[in-house]
C-alpha angles and dihedrals in degrees: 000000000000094000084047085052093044093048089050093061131095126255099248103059093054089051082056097044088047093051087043089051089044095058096242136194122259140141132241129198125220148184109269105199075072090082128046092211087063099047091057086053089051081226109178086204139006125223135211130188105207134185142074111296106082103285094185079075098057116117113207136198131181140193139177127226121199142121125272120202075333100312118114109235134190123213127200101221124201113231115200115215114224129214098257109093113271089359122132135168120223112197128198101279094154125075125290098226119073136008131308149185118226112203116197111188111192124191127178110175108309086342118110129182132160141176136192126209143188117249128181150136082311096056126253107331086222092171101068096042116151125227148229138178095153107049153356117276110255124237081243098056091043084046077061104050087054090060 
């Protein structure tokens, strides 16, 4: 029954069960007014690279996408490391007023993950980020988060 089960699945979730076996190498996103560390850094949201693959390691950057007076603009953002292994804190660096895209890239070694997430008068909506092993983010996938 359970190879049954497994044949009957799509592609893509094996490819995700196979990278969650592995160990992987993703990022989560977390409150920051949940560490105190975080909170002295005024950090909007706090960042951890898990897996198993030495996260303390990980080396993390981060831009914002949104449009400016109508023009799309792109700003480098500083990301503080924090003394827990493979944690950062990532605090509001883009404007205030309109709607954003928050792009965290994450290497460790040969390992790559990113993740882009929606940011606006409300803070950083880190419970609906989406996620990527394989590849960047395009201008155009970011273009459609703004919308």
């Amino acid at each position: 029954m359970r190879k049954r089960l497994l044949l009957s699945m799509p592609a893509g979730v094996l490819l995700l069960a196979g990278q969650l076996f592995a160990g992987g190498f993703y990022l989560q996103l977390g409150n920051p007014e949940a560490s105190p560390e975080a909170r002295k850094l005024n950090a909007a949201v706090t960042i951890k690279a898990t897996g198993c693959h030495d996260p303390k390691s990980a080396q993390v950057t981060a831009t914002a996408t949104g449009y400016v007076n109508g023009q799309r603009r792109t700003i480098p953002l500083k990301v503080d490391r924090m003394s827990d292994d493979g944690a950062f804190a990532l605090s509001q660096q883009w404007p205030k007023e309109g709607r954003w895209v928050i792009q965290l890239v994450a290497r460790n070694g040969e390992q790559f993950t990113n993740l882009i997430v929606a940011a606006g008068p409300q803070g950083v909506d880190r419970l609906h980020p989406r996620n990527d092993w394989q590849h960047e983010f395009t201008a155009a996938e970011v273009d459609a988060l703004l919308k």
